[in-house]
Residue, then its C-alpha position, 0 to 999 in steps of 0.5 A: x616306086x614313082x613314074x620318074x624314079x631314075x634306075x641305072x641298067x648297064x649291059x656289056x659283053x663280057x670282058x668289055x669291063x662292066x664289073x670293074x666299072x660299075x665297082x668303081x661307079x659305086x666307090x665314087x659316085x654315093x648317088x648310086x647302090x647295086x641292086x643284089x640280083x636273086x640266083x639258083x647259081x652255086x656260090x664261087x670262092x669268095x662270094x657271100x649271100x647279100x653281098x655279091x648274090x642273094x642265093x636261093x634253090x630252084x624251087x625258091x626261086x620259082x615261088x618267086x616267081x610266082x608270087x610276082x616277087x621279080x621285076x625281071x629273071x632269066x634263065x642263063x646258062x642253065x641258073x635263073x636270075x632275077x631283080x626283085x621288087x623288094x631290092x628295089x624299093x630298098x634302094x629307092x627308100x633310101x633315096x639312092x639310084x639302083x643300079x643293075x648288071x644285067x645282060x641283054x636278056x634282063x635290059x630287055x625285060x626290064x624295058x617293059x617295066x622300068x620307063x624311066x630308067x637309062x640304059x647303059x651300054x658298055x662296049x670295047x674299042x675293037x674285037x682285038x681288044x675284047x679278045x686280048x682282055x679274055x685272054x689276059x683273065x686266064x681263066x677260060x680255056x680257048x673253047x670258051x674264049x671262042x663262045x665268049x667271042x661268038x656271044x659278044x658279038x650277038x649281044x653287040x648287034x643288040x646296042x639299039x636297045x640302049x640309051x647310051x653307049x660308053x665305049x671302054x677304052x680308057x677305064x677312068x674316061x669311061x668311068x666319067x661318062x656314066x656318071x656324066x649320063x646319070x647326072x644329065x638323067x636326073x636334070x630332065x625336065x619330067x625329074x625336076x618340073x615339080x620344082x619349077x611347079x611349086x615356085x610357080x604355085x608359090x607365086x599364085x599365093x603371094x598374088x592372090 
């Protein structure tokens, strides 16, 4: 992994429509590739190892962990997450732009190890929404809906930790503005200066 390696970590409460989105980010932008978190949690429905997670024990897990195997883990909920180095540098070999889903817990984490990645904040327009959304999952009972809510607002009261915050509002607009972000990120000057560095070098050559 090079210093100016662009990463793209975005955190959201849920229900603020992060899986959605980051689903639809990798459809229509082919710069980017999910980086596969690592976890002890058990497989839901539908879920297969190397697709949604790469599923492994406890105790694999914290041999992972101390072999130096994880650029970041947390333990949520009582199950361990983890982004591996490996992943990573998977993606990165083959030129792509690892995107990772993480809550605040692992953008945390991931500050002190990844500079040069962006960090996305994605957030709903009110509470009344955020709660409307919960609700119209039907999945959770009102006793969850109600941790749900309690979590989203300590994990709101975090946005100071991100670079960017798309308020998801409008599904497509939001869509649009994280891909705007990347597109700017990979513009800096630090990511492309070795450009103007070997026109400048070239003309050394030609004037000597």
């Amino acid at each position: 992994m090079k210093a100016n390696d662009l990463s793209v970590v975005i955190s959201a409460p849920s229900g603020a429509g992060k899986t959605t989105l980051i689903k639809k980010l990798l459809l229509a932008d082919d710069r980017m590739e999910f980086s596969i978190s690592t976890t002890t949690r058990l497989k839901r429905a539908g879920e297969t190892g190397g697709n949604s997670y790469h599923f492994v024990s406890e105790v694999e897990f914290r041999d992972m962990i101390e072999n130096g195997d994880f650029i970041e883990w947390a333990l949520v909920h009582g199950n361990y997450y983890g982004s591996t180095k490996k992943e990573i540098d998977r993606i990165l070999l083959a030129g792509k732009i690892p995107i990772f889903d993480v809550d605040v817990q692992g953008a945390r984490a991931l500050r002190s190890k990844l500079d040069s990645a962006v960090y996305i904040f994605v957030a709903p327009p009110s509470r009344e929404v955020l709660e409307s959304r919960l609700r119209n999952r039907k999945t959770d009972s009102e006793e969850q809906i109600q941790m749900r809510m309690r979590n989203a607002v300590r994990e709101l009261r975090e946005y100071a930790l991100y670079d960017y915050i798309v308020i998801n509002d409008d599904l497509d607009t939001a869509l649009n503005q994280i891909r705007s972000i990347v597109t700017a990120e990979l513009c800096k000057n630090d990511r492309v200066s070795h450009i103007i560095n070997g026109i400048l070098e070239e003309g050394r050559d030609n004037t000597a």
